[in-house]
Every structure is written in structure tokens, then in C-alpha cells.
C-alpha positions in Angstrom: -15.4 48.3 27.4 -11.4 47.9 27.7 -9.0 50.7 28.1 -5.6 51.5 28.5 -4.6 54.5 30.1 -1.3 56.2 29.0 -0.3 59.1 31.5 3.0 59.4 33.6 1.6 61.5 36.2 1.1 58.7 38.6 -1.7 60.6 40.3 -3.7 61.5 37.3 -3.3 58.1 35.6 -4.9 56.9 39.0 -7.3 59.6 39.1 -8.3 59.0 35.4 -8.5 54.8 36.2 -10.9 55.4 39.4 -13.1 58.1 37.3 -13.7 55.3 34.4 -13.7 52.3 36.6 -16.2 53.5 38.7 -18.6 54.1 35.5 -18.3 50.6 34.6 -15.4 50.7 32.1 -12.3 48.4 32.9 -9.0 49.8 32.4 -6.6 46.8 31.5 -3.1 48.6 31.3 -1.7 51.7 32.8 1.6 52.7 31.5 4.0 56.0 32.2 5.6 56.3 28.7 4.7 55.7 24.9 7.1 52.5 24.6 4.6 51.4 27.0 2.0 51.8 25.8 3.1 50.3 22.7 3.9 47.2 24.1 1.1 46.4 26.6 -1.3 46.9 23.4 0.6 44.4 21.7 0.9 41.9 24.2 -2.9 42.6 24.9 -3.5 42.2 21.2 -0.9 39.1 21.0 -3.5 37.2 24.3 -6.2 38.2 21.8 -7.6 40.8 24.2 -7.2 44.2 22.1 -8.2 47.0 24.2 -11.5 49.1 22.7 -10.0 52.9 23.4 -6.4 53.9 23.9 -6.7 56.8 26.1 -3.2 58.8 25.9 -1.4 62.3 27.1 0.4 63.5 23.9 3.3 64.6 26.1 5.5 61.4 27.5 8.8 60.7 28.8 11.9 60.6 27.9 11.5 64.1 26.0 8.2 65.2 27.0 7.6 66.3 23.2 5.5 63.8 20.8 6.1 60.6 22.8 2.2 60.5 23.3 0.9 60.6 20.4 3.5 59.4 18.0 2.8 56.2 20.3 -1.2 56.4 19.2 -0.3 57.2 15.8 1.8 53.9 15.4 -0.9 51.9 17.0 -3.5 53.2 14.6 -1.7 51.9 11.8 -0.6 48.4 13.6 -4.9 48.4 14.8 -7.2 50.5 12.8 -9.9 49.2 14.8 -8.6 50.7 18.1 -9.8 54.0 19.8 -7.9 56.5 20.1 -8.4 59.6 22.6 -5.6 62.1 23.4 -5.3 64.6 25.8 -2.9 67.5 26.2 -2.9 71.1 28.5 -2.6 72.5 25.2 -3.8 72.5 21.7 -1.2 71.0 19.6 -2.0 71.7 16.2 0.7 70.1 14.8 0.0 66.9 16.3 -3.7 67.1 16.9 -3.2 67.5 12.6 -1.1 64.6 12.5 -3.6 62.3 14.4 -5.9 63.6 12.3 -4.3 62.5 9.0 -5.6 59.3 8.7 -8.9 57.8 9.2 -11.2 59.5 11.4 -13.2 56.6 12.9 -12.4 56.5 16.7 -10.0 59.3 17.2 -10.6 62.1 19.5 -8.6 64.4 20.8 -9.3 66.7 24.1 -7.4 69.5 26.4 -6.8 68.4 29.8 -9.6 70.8 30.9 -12.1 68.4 29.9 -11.1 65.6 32.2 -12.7 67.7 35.2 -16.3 67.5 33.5 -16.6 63.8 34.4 -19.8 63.3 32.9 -18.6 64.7 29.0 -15.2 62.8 29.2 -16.2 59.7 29.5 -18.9 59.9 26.9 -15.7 61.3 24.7 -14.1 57.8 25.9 -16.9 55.9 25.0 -17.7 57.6 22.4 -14.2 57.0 20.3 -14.2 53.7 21.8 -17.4 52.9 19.4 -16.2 54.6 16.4 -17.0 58.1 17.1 -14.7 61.3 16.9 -14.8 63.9 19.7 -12.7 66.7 19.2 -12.3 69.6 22.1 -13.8 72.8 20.9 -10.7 74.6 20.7 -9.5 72.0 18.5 -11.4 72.5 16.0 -11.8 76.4 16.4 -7.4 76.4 15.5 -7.9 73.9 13.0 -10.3 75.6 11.0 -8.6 79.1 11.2 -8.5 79.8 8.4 -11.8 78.6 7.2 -14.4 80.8 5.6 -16.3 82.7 7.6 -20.2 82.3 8.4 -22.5 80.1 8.1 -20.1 77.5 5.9 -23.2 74.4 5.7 -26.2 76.9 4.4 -25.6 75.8 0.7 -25.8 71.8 1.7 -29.4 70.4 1.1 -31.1 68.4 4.1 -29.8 65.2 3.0 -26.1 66.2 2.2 -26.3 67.8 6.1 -27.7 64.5 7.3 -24.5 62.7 5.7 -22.0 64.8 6.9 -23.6 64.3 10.5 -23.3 60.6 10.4 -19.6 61.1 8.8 -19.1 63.2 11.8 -19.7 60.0 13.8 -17.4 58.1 12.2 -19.5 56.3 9.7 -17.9 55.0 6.6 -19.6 55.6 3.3 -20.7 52.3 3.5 -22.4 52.4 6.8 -24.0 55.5 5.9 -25.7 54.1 2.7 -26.9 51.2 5.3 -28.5 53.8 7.7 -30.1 56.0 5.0 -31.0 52.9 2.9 -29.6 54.1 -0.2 -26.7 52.8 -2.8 -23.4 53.0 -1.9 -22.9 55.6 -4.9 -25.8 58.0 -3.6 -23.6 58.4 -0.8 -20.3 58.7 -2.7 -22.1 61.6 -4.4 -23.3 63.0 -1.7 -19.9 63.0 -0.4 -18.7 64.7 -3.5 -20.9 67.8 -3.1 -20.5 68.2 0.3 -16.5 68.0 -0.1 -17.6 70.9 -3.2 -19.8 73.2 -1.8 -17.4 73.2 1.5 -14.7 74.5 -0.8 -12.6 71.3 0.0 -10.1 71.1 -2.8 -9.0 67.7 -3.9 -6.5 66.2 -2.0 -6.3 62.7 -0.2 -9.8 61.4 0.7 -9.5 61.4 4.6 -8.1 64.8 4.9 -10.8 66.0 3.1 -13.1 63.9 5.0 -11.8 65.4 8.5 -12.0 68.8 7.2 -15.5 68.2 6.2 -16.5 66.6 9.9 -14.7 69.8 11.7 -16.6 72.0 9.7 -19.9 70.2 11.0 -18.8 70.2 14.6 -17.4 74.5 14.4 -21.0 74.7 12.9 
């Protein structure tokens, strides 16, 4: 598994490359800014060697603002099959929304905390890496403030529950029918109720789609 590491604290990119190398993960690229970054994915992608995971502090120089993760949000468009996991000493809704805003298949986004429970950040890692989403509890707790209360997933029947789980994932409709064994339209309507009895109104079909996998993982 390939990663780049986007951090400019020298010691905690260093720190972060040790932690992931000594797990058997090979960090390719360590950069200190988000023009970077940019560039060493390109050139990796341009020698054919496209990294699996970007892994990325949202604040960079020269501003210390967005740097990060406007970086990561580039990227996703220029690769949607690259990973993408952000970390930050705060929650950033704004930008943790923004990340969020297009598809949901390998994106995570974690506080800094995280980092110092070794053994749950680099399952996060290779988790987005593979396609999955992991999203720091206190993420999704400001994302979904203003959510309905209580038990939100008590009107969804066993098999609507077991789609949103493997949407949660990062499973496309599509790979969902495959794992179910079912059409491609019993998922799509599926889909459709969950997104109904959720209280999701209509809107673009990922952003309904992340809402839908936070809800699952605040549940």
C-alpha cells in the first residue's frame, strides 16, 4: 500500500512515516505544503505509480488556512480513485463539508487526537486507502447537528439497514447489488427509501448519500 504524507511539521511528518512504515505500508512522498503535494501525486501518477491514500493536515503553508485540503479536494477531482484522509487539531466543518461534497468512496477525515491510537489510525489509513470512509466521531456529531433526534434508523427494514452499512463502506450501488445478489434497481430503490425515511430531501445524489452514511455511523 502507497502513501503520501502531507504535513509541515517536520517531526510529525516523520513521526507519522515511521508509525506506517513500520506496519508495512510504504510512504512514497513526504511534502510540507499543498503545492506539494499536488505535484509529487502528479509526477507519481505521470511514472504510473499513483499513490493508494493521500494522507494530509488540512492546515498548510503559506496561510495556514485551507492549503490542506483544498490540495486533496483538487486531487480528488484530477484521481477519483485516490484515498484521501485528513487530519486537523480541530473539526473544520466548513471544510470537513467541503471534502465531503463529492463522492464518498475513500475519504476520511480525523482530529489529530486520533494519530496517538496507533492501532485505529492506521486501520482509518487503510481503510480509505480501500475505498472506505472513516470519519472522527466528532465529525460527524457537528455534522449532523442538527439532525433529528433519537433513534433516526428504527423505521429502516433489515435489508434497507444492511445497504446503508455497505454504503457506509464506500460501496457503490453497483457493488452493493453484487454483494447482496440483487438487481441494480432493488438497490436503487432501496436507496430511495432509505434517503425517505431518513428525512433526506432531494438534493444532489452524493450529498444525500453522505448524509445518509453519517447518520449510520452517529447511530
Amino acid at each position: 500500500m502507497r502513501v503520501v504524507i502531507a504535513e509541515d511539521s517536520v517531526l510529525l511528518r516523520e513521526g507519522l512515516t515511521r508509525l506506517l512504515t513500520d506496519r508495512g505500508l510504504e510512504v512514497v512522498a513526504g511534502v510540507g505544503d499543498g503545492a506539494a503535494l499536488i505535484k509529487a501525486v502528479h509526477d507519481l501518477a505521470a511514472a504510473d505509480a499513483l499513490p493508494d491514500v493521500v494522507v494530509s493536515d488540512v492546515r498548510m503553508p503559506p496561510t495556514h488556512t485551507d492549503e490542506g485540503v483544498r490540495a486533496c479536494v483538487e486531487l480528488r477531482a484530477s484521481y477519483p480513485q485516490l484515498g484521501v484522509l485528513v487530519l486537523s487539531q480541530f473539526v473544520e466543518q466548513q471544510y470537513a463539508s467541503e471534502l465531503l461534497a463529492g463522492s464518498t468512496r475513500g475519504v476520511g477525515y480525523l482530529l489529530k487526537d486520533r494519530v496517538a491510537e496507533v492501532r485505529e489510525f492506521v486501520d482509518a489509513v487503510v481503510r480509505v486507502a480501500g475505498g472506505g470512509t472513516a470519519l472522527d466521531p466528532e465529525v460527524v456529531q457537528q455534522l449532523l447537528s442538527r439532525s433529528r433526534k433519537g433513534d433516526v434508523l428504527a423505521g429502516l427494514t433489515p435489508r434497507e439497514r444492511t445497504v446503508l452499512a455497505l454504503m457506509a463502506e464506500g460501496r457503490t450501488n453497483a457493488a452493493v447489488a453484487k454483494q447482496l445478489v440483487v438487481s441494480d434497481g432493488a438497490v436503487e430503490k432501496h436507496v430511495s427509501n432509505i434517503f425517505l425515511k431518513l428525512g433526506l430531501s432531494q438534493s444532489s445524489e452524493d450529498h444525500r448519500r453522505v448524509l445518509a452514511v453519517l447518520t449510520y455511523l452517529n447511530s
